[in-house]
C-alpha positions in Angstrom: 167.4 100.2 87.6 169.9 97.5 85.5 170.9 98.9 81.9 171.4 95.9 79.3 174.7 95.9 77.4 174.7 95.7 73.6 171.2 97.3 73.0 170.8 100.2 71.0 168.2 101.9 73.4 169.3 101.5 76.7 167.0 98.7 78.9 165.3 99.0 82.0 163.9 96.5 84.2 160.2 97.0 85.4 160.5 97.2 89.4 157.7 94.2 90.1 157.7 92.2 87.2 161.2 92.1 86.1 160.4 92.7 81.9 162.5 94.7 80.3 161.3 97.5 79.1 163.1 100.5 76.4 164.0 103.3 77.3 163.6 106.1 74.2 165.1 109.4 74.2 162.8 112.2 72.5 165.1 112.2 69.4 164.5 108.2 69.0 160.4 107.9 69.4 159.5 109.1 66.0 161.9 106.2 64.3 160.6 103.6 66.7 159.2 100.9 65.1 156.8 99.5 68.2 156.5 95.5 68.7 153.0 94.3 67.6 151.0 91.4 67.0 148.8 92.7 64.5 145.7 89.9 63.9 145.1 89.9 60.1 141.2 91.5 59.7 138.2 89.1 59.0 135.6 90.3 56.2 132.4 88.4 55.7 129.0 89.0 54.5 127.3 91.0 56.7 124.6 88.2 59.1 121.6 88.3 59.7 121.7 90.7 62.5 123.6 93.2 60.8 121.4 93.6 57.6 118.7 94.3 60.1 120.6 96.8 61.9 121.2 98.8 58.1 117.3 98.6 57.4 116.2 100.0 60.5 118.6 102.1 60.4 117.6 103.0 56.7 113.9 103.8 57.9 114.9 106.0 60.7 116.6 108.1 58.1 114.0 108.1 55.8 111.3 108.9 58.7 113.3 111.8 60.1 114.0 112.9 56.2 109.7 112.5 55.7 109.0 114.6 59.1 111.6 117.5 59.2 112.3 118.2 55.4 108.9 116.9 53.7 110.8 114.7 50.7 109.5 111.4 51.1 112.1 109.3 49.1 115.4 108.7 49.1 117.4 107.6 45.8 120.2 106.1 47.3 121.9 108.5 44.5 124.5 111.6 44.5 120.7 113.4 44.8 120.5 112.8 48.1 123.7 114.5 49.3 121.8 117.8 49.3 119.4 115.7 51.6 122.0 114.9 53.4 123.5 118.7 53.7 120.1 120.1 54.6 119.8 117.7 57.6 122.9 118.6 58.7 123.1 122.6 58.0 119.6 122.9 60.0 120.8 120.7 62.8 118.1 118.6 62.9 120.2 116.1 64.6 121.4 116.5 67.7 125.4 116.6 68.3 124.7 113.6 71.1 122.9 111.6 68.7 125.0 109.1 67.7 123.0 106.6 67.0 121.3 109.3 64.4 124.4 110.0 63.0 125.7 106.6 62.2 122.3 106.3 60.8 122.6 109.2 58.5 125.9 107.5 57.5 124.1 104.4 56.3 122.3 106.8 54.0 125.7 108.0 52.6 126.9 104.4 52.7 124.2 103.5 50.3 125.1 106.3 48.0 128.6 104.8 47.6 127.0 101.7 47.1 124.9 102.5 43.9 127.4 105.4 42.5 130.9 103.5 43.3 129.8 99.5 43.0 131.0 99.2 46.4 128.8 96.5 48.7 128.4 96.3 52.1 130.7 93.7 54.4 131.6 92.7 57.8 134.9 93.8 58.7 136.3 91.9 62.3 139.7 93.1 64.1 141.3 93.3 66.8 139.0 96.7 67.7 135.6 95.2 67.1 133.2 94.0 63.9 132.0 97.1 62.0 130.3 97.6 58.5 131.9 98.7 55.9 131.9 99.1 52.3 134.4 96.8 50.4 135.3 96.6 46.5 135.4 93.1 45.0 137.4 91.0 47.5 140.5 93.4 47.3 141.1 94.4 50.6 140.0 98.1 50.3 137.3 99.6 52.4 134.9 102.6 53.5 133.3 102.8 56.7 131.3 105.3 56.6 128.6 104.4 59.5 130.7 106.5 61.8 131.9 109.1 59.7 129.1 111.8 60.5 129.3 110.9 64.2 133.0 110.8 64.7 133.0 114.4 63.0 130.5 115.5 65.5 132.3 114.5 68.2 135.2 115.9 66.7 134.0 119.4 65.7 134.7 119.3 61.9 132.7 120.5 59.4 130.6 118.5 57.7 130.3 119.1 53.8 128.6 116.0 52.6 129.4 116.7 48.7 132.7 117.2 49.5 133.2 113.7 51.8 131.7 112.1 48.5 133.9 113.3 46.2 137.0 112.5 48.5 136.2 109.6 48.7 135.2 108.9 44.9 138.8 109.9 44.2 140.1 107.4 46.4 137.9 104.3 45.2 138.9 105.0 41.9 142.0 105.2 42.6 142.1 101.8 44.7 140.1 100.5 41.6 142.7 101.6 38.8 145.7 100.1 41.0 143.8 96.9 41.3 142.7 96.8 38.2 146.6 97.8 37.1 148.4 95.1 39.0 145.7 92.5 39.7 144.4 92.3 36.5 140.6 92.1 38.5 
């Protein structure tokens, strides 16, 4: 191992490749400002593809709503988060059923939609294309697809109401700084 002179953190050469690479001492990794080439995020309508994916979505929502609970319409409203909280408090979705749960998150999507004037977007980065909720063309955004699934698979409580109100705090907070500083 070679240590290079005149660095702050102390430099050691990779044994087969010859790239240097920093040595950190416990005391220096939380100040560490790692090197990154971050790609700037692409947002675009959402194609073809992906409005169809939403619908179908929708439908299985509205299906599973229709067969387990008996209410046969859904408002796309702050009514529906009780919907939404009976689906989940009875379990009528399996903790492996992704695909159900991002669904149900469409449903809570939509809700954010009508009751925030948030639309739906493509969002493209270096991790994948997602949907997402976006505010004007500010660069502020809700997924919420995934955020009944990835609290599944993380063993959090779920409290629907309370997700909402979250994040209604935080879109109209978003919205007052824009509005503030950008004048939109």
């Amino acid at each position: 191992m070679f240590l290079a002179v005149g660095c702050t953190a102390p430099m050691a050469y990779g044994a087969d490749d010859g790239i240097p690479v920093t040595e950190l001492t416990p005391e220096e990794l939380p100040g560490y400002q790692f090197e990154r080439d971050e790609i700037p995020a692409t947002v675009e309508d959402l194609s073809f593809g992906q409005r169809f994916t939403l619908d179908s979505q929708r439908k299985e929502m509205k299906d599973l709503v229709a067969r387990r609970l008996g209410i046969l319409r859904i408002n796309q409203s702050t009514a529906d988060l009780e919907t939404i909280q009976q689906l989940v408090d009875r379990r009528m979705i399996g903790k492996g059923e992704v695909k159900q749960w991002q669904a149900l998150g469409v449903i809570f999507g939509d809700i954010l939609v009508r009751e925030l004037g948030l639309h739906w977007i493509s969002y493209k980065d270096e991790f994948g294309t997602n949907k997402a909720l976006g505010w004007r063309e500010t660069k502020n955004f809700v997924f919420p697809v995934t955020m009944f699934s990835r609290r599944v698979q993380f063993k959090q409580t779920i409290d629907a109401a309370a997700m909402y109100e979250k994040i209604k705090r935080e879109v109209t907070a978003f919205k007052q700084y824009e509005q503030r500083n950008l004048r939109i």
